[in-house]
Structures are given as C-alpha cells and as structure tokens.
C-alpha positions, 0 to 999 in steps of 0.5 A: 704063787700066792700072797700066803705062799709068797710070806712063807718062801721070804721067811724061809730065805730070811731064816736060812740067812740068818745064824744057826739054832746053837746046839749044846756041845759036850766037853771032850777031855784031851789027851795027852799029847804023844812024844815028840818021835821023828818016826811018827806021822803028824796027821793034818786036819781036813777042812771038809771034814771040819765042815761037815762035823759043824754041819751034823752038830748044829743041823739046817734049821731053816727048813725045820722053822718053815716048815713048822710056820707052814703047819702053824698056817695051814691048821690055823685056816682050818679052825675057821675061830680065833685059835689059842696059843697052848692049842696049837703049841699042842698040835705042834707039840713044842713051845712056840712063845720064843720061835714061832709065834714072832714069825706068826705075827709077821703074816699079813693073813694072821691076827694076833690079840694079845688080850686072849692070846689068839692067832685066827686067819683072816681070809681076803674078804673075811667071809665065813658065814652064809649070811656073811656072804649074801651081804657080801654079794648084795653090796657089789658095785659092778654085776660081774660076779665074786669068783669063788676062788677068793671065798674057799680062802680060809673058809672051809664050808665055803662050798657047802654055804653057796650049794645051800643059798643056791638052792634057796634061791638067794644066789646066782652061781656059774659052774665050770662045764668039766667039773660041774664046779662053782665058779663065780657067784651073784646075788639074786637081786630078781625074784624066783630063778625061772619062774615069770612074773604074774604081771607080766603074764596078765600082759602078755595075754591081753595082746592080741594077734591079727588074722593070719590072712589079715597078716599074710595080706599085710605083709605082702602090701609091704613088699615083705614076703611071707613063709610060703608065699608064691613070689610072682604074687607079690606086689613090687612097686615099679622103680622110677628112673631119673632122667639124666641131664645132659651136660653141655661141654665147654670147649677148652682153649690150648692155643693161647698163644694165638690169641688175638690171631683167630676169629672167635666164632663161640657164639654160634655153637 
C-alpha cells in the first residue's frame, strides 16, 4: 500500500469515528393523544426500528468524504500545475472551504499556498520535467538506476519524457522483458550509445598480431596446445623425481623397568 493510500484509508477511519454530518429534521405536529380505552393496544416502540429511522436521516458520511478526498487527490495529480481552489470545487461541484479543503492540507503529498489559494501534489522526487529528470540522474551518488516507478508519481508524461531522452541519447533505460516497459533508468554519463571511440580505434589498429606459424610455434614451446595440434608433437618437458631420503628409525625402549639389568649394545647398530 502506498504512503497516498495509507493517508486516505486513516482519514476514512478518522471520519467514520467522528460525529455524524447533522442533517435538518422537519417538525412533525403531534397528535392528540387518544382516550385512556382499556380495549385499546398500546404499541411499544421497537428499538431497531429506532435505529434504522436515525440511520436514513443522518446517512453514513464517512464514506461520501473519502471518497470526495480520493477524487480531490487523484485530479490534483493529474493537473501536474498548482490547482486553484474554485477549480476544483468546480470539478466536484460543491464547496469544499468547510469539509474538504482542511482534509486537503493534512496530506503530506498535498501543497497549500495560502497567497494564491492553490492545492499541487508534490511527487517524491518532485520531477515533472525532462530537464528535470536529467539533472535528477546526473546527480546520483551510486550507479544502480532510478526506478521508474517513483518518477510516474504525480507526473503524467513521465513515460513520454524518458522515451524521448532515450532516443537523444541522453539516458540509459532497462525495460521489463514481457512488457517491453521502462524499468529502471540512468544518465548517460559516456558518449554515443553503441558507437567506439575514434581514439580507440586508432589503438586497437596500430597492434600488431604475430605470424600464425610464428604462434603456433610459440605456444607449443609453451607446452600450450594449439587448436588442431597433433599432441604426440608437443614438447612435454620430463618431470624430475626426487629422491626419497631414508629415515633411520630409532628404537624405542619399553621395558624400562629393566633398566640397569641389560647390556646396551646401541652403539653397534
């Protein structure tokens, strides 16, 4: 859910919490009231009944103010210019001075100025130019791409302007492979997308390559084989094996408790 959508589903539960829209109620004159007759039925008055008479006079107006709020939002986003107030209560076609507009200021996304009496959306970058955007992407810190999902906030020609900088060259976009859809989007900071520097051209031709029998040679004396190469033809250099040193083993004496006892004849092994 959104931080918008969030805002909204709050002031819906704020409203439906709150008291009721009152409603004008018509004076009914009373009638008089009938002789005491003890074959007469006294009616008892039902309290659902009661209910659902206060009910069909006051109305649910929670829902008609959320729902007004949302429209306000939404045609707000779509002006993508500071809106003034008698233009939108226009659209909606009411005065929204006492009901709407205090709801109106409360959204983080919504900018009041009270000098012109405007209400413009402010999108999370507040990017709603191409020009805009291209500083936007040049001033990144990191290289890992603007999603642009957080540019078609509250700018409606956010498609259009990154199509058109794409074509100038003067963006790097990644699309979605089912869609074919813009997903994330760079500046480009290098020159011409797919062309090869002049410099390096110059470069790469002043290398030159060896013979290919000179480096089919080469690599043989390299015990390297070559693509084709017989490999009875290579020249494998012989491995030398070292010599083991034999290790003289020393006898290791258990009976110690014969010490003293035996004769230590050792020194002529």
């Amino acid at each position: 859910m959104s931080e918008l959508s969030a805002q909204l589903s709050a002031f819906k539960n704020k409203i439906r919490s709150g008291p009721s829209v009152p409603v004008a109620r018509r004076t009914v004159p009373q009638k008089p009231a009938p002789a005491d007759n003890s074959n007469s039925v006294k009616r008892v008055a039902d309290p659902y009944d009661e209910a659902a008479k206060r009910q069909r006079t006051t109305g649910p107006a929670g829902s008609r103010w959320s729902t007004q709020l949302h429209l306000a939002v939404e045609y707000i986003k779509e002006q993508n210019a500071p809106v003034p107030v008698p233009k939108l209560q226009s659209y909606l076609s009411f005065d929204i001075t006492p009901t709407l507009l205090p709801l109106l200021k409360e959204v983080n996304r919504i900018k009041y100025n009270p000098n012109n009496n405007t209400l413009e959306y402010t999108s999370l970058h507040n990017i709603n130019t191409p020009e805009a955007l291209l500083e936007f992407l040049r001033t990144q810190p990191t290289f890992k791409g603007t999603p642009v999902k957080d540019l078609k906030d509250g700018w409606p020609g956010y498609l259009q302007a990154i199509l058109d900088l794409e074509e100038e060259g003067k963006v790097i976009v990644l699309r979605t492979k089912k869609e074919n859809m813009p997903r994330l989007v760079w500046a480009n900071l290098g020159g011409i997308i797919g062309a090869i520097d002049e410099d390096f051209k110059e470069r790469w031709g002043k290398i030159k390559l060896p013979h290919p029998d000179d480096m089919y040679q080469s690599l043989i004396d390299q015990s390297i084989k070559p693509t084709g190469a017989d490999p009875s033809s290579l020249n494998k250099k012989p491995q030398q094996q070292e010599k083991k040193k034999k290790k003289t083993r020393k006898g290791k004496i258990t009976n110690t408790h014969m010490k003293g006892k035996l004769k230590d004849y050792s020194q002529m092994v």
